[in-house]
C-alpha positions as CSV (number, residue, x, y, z in Angstrom):
1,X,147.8,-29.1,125.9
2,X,149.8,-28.5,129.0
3,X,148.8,-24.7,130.3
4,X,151.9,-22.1,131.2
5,X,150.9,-22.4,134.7
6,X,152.2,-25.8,134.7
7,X,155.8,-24.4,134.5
8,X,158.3,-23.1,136.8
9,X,160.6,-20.4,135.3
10,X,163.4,-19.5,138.1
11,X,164.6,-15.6,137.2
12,X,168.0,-15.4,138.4
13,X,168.2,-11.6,139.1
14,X,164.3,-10.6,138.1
15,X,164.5,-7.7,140.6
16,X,166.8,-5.9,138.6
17,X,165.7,-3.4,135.7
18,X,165.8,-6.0,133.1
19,X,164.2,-8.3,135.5
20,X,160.9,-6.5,136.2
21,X,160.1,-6.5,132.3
22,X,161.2,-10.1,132.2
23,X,158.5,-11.0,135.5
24,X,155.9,-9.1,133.6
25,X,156.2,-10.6,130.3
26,X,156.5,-13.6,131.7
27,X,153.2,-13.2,133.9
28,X,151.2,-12.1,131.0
29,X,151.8,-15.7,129.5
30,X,150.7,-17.2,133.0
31,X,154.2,-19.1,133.8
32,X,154.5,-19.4,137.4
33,X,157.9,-17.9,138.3
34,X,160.2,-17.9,141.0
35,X,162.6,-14.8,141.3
36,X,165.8,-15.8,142.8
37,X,167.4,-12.8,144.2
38,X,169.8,-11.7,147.2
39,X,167.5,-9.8,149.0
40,X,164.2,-11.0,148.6
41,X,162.0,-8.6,151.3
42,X,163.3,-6.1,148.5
43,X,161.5,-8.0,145.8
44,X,157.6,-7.0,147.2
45,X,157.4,-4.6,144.2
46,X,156.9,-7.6,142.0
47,X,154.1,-9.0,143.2
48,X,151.5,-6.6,141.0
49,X,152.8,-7.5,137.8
50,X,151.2,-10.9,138.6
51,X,148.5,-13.0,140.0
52,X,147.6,-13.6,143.3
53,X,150.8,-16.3,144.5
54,X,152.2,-16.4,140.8
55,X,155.3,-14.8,141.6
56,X,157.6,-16.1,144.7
57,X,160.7,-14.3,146.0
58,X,163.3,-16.9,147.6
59,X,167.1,-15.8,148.4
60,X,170.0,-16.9,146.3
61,X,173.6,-15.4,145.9
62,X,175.6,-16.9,142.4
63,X,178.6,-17.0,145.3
64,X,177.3,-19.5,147.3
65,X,175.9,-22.2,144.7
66,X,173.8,-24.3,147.5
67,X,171.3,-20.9,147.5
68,X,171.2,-21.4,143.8
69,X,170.6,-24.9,143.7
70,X,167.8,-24.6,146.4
71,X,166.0,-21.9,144.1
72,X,166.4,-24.4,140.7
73,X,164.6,-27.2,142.8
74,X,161.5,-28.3,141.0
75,X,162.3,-26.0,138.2
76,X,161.7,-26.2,135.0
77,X,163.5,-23.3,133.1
78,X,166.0,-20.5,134.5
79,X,166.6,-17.4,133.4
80,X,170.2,-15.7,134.2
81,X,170.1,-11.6,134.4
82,X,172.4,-10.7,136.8
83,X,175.4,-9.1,135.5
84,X,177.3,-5.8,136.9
85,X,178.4,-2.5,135.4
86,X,181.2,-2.3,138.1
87,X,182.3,-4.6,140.9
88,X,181.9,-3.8,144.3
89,X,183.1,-5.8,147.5
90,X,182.6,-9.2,146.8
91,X,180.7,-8.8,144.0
92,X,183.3,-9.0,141.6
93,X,183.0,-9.6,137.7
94,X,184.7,-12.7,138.0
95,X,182.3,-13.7,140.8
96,X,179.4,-13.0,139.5
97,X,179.4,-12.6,135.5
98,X,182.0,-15.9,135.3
99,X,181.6,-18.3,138.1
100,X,178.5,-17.2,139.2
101,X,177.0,-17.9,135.4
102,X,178.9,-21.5,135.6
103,X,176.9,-21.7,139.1
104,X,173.4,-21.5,137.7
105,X,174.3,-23.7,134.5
106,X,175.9,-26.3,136.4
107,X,172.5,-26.1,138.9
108,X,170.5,-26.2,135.5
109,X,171.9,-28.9,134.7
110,X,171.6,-31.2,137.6
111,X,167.7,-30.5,137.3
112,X,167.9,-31.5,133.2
113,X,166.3,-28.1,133.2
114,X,166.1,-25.4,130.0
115,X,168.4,-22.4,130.1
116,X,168.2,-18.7,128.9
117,X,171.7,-16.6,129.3
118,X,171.1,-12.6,128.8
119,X,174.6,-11.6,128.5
120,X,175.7,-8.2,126.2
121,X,176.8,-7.5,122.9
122,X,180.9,-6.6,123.0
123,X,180.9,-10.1,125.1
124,X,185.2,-10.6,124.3
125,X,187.5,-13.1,125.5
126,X,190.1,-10.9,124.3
127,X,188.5,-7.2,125.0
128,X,190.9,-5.0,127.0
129,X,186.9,-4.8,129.0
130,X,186.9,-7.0,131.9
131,X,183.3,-6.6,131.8
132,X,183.4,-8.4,128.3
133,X,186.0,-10.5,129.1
134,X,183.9,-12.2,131.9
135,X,180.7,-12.6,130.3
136,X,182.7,-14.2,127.6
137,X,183.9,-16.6,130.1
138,X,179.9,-16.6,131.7
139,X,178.9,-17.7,128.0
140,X,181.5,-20.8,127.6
141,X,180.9,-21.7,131.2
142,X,177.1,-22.0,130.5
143,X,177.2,-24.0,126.6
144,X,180.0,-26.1,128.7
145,X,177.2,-27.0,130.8
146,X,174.0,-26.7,129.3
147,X,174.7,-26.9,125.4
148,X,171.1,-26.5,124.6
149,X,171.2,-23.5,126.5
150,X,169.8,-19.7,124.4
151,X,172.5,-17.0,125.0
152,X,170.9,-13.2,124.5
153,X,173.3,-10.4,123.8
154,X,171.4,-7.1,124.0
155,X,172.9,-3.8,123.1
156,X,172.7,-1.2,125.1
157,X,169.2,-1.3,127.2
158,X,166.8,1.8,127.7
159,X,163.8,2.2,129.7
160,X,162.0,3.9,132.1
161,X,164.4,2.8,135.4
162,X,167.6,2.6,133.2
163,X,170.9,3.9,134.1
164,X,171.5,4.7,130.8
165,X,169.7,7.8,129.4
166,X,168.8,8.9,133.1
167,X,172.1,8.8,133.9
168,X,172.8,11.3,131.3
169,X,169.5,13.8,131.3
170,X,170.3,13.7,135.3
171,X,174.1,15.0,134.7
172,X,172.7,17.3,132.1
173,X,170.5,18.8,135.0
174,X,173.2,19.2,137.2
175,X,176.8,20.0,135.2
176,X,176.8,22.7,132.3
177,X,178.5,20.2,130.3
178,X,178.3,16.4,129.2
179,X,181.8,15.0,128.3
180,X,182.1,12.7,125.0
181,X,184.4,10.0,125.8
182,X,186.4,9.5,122.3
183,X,184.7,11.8,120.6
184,X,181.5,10.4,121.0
185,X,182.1,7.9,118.0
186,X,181.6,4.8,119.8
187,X,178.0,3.3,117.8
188,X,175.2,1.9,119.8
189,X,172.0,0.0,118.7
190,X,169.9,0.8,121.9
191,X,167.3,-1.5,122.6
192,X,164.1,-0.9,124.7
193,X,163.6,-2.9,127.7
194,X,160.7,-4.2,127.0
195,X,161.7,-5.8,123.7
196,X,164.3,-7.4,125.2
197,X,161.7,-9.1,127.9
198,X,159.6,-10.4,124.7
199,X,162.4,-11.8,123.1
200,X,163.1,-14.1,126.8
201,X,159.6,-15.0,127.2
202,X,159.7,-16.1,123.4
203,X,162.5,-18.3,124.4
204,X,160.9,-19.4,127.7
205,X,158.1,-20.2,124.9
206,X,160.5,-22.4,123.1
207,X,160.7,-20.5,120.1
208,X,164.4,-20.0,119.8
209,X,167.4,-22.2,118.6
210,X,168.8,-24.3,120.9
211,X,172.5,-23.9,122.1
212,X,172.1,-20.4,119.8
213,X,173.6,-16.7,120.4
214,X,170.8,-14.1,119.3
215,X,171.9,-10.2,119.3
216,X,168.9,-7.5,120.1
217,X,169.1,-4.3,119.1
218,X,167.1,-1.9,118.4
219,X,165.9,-0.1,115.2
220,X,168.7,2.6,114.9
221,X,172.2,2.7,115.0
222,X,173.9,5.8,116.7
223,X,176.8,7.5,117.7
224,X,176.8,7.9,121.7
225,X,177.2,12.3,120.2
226,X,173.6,11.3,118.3
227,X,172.4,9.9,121.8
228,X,173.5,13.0,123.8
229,X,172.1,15.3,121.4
230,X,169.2,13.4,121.4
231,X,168.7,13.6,125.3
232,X,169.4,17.1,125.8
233,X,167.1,18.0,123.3
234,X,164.1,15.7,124.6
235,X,164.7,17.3,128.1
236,X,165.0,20.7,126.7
237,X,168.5,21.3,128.3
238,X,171.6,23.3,126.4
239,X,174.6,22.1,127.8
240,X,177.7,22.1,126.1
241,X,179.5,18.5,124.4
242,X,183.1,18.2,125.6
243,X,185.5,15.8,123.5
244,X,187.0,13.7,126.1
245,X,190.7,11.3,124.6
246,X,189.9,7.9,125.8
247,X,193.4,8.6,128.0
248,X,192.1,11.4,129.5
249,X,188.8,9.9,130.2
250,X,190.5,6.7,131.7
251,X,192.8,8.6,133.8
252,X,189.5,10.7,135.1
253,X,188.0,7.5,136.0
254,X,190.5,6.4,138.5
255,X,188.9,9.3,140.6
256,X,185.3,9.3,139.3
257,X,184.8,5.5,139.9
258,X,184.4,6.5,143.5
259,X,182.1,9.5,142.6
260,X,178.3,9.3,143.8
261,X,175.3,8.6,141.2
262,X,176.0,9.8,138.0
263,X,179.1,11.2,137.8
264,X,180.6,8.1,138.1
265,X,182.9,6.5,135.8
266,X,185.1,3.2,136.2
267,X,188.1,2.7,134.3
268,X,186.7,-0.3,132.4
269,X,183.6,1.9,131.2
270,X,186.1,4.1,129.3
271,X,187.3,0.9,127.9
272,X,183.9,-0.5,126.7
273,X,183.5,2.5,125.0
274,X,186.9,1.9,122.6
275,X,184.2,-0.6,120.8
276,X,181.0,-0.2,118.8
277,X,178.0,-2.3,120.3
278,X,175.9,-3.1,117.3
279,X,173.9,-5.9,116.5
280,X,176.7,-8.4,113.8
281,X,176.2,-8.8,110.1
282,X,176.4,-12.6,110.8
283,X,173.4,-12.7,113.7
284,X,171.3,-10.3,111.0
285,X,172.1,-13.2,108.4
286,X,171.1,-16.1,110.2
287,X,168.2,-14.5,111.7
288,X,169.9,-14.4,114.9
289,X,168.0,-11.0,116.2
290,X,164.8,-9.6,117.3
291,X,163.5,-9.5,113.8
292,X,164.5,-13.1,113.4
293,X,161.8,-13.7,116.3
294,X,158.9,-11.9,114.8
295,X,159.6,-8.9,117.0
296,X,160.1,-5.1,115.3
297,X,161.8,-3.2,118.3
298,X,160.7,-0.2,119.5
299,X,163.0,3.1,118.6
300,X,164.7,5.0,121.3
301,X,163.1,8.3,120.1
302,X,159.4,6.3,120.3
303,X,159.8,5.6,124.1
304,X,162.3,7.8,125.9
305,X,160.4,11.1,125.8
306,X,157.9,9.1,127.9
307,X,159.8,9.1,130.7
308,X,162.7,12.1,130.3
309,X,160.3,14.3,130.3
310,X,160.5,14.8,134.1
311,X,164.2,15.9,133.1
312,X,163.4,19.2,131.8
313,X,163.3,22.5,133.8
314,X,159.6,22.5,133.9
315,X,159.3,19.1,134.0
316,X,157.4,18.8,137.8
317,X,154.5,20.7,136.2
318,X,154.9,19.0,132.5
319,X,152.4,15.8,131.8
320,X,153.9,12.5,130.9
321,X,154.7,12.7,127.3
322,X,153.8,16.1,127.3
């Protein structure tokens, strides 16, 4: 039998938050892997997840397809995470979430390579999100090119460097009150990072369907109100919840899109939110999930308090999970 260390696994984007869970799952099943990144003197904080010269850092920008098909040569799988919240410069959505998926699948392709896709659930060709719109367009440009290709829609993703519920317990520690876009209506199925990693290395494994769309969520499904409650208790702060229209919240964004850290908001966030991002009846059915892959995610109430702890007012002298 051919050992892991046979294979070379190129991680489009395996800097990123997502990334670093994907490099260590991946390194725990001895795969040698080649993180393709844009800055790769940034990338050093990889190198303890693995063994000595398992994992190597080369550059590569989706833009400029040569750099990607220089960091597919000799590989054997590729693994696309880079995706954007909100564009910036060149880094558009339609750069990098459309084109630059077509780039890599296209690159895939001329090595007869495998091909894992983690794109996001709310992924719409027709969404009034151009987020969703262009990774529905990354999606068809990849099965256009690599039908055998896995696509992985995660919900919403938590962990420890996540700019999801630190973004939040960070605005709780600095604004007396959080807003709730809509309401706070909008359901989520937040999945934990390193869940998500599992289910790529299972399909780096070969363990999922080929030319399939799996959906990962998590355990729970909750309102984004149950979320904020949920992090302002867990960091011990009382701040006031603020119902926010979605017209009011959109025309805030044209400002706050420009705001610093985590006070800002883009326009198209606002218009994500119009849309629950749950896991779909028809992925549960055909086994299309986490569960369908052997794997029983981890709740956001099981892992957050491990690292939101630092959040609350005594957190600097608190222990870790304390």
């Amino acid at each position: 039998m051919a050992s892991n260390l046979e294979t070379l696994v190129t991680v489009f984007g395996g800097s990123g938050f997502i990334g670093r869970s994907v490099v260590r799952a991946l390194c725990k099943r001895d795969y040698r892997i080649r993180v393709a990144v844009r800055r790769p003197e940034l990338a050093g904080h990889l190198q303890p997840l693995g063994k000595v010269g398992q994992i190597h850092a080369v550059q590569a920008n989706l833009r400029y397809p040569a750099s990607v098909e220089a960091a597919m040569r000799g590989a054997d799988i590729a693994i696309n995470l880079v995706g954007i919240l909100a564009p910036s410069g060149a880094q558009t959505f339609d750069a990098v979430q459309a084109e630059g998926a077509g780039t890599v699948a296209k690159a895939v392709a001329a090595m007869g390579a495998r091909m894992i896709h983690v794109s996001a659930i709310g992924t719409d060709a027709n969404s009034t999100s151009r987020y969703a719109r262009t990774k529905a367009a990354g999606e068809q440009a990849v099965l256009s090119a690599v039908p055998s290709a896995t696509i992985l829609r995660p919900s919403v993703v938590f962990g420890p460097e996540d700019d999801f519920t630190n973004r939040f317990a960070a605005l709780a520690r600095m604004s007396p009150a959080l807003p709730l876009i809509g309401g706070g209506a909008t359901k989520l199925q937040p999945v934990y990072v390193g869940d998500v990693a599992t289910a790529v290395a299972e399909a780096v494994d070969g363990k999922t369907k080929a030319g399939a769309t799996y959906e990962l969520g998590g355990p729970e499904v909750l309102s984004m109100r149950e979320i904020m409650e949920f992090i302002l208790a867990t960091t011990e702060r009382d701040r006031m919840l603020v119902t926010l229209p979605f017209a009011l919240a959109k025309l805030q964004a044209l400002l706050l899109q420009f705001a610093p850290g985590a006070f800002k908001l883009t326009p198209d966030q606002v218009e994500l939110l119009r849309g629950d991002n749950v896991v779909s009846e028809a992925a549960k059915s055909a086994g299309l999930t986490l569960e369908g892959l052997g794997i029983a995610p981890d709740s956001l109430e099981a892992i957050a308090p491990q690292y939101l702890w630092r959040f609350r007012k005594t957190g600097q002298f608190a222990q870790k999970g304390g």
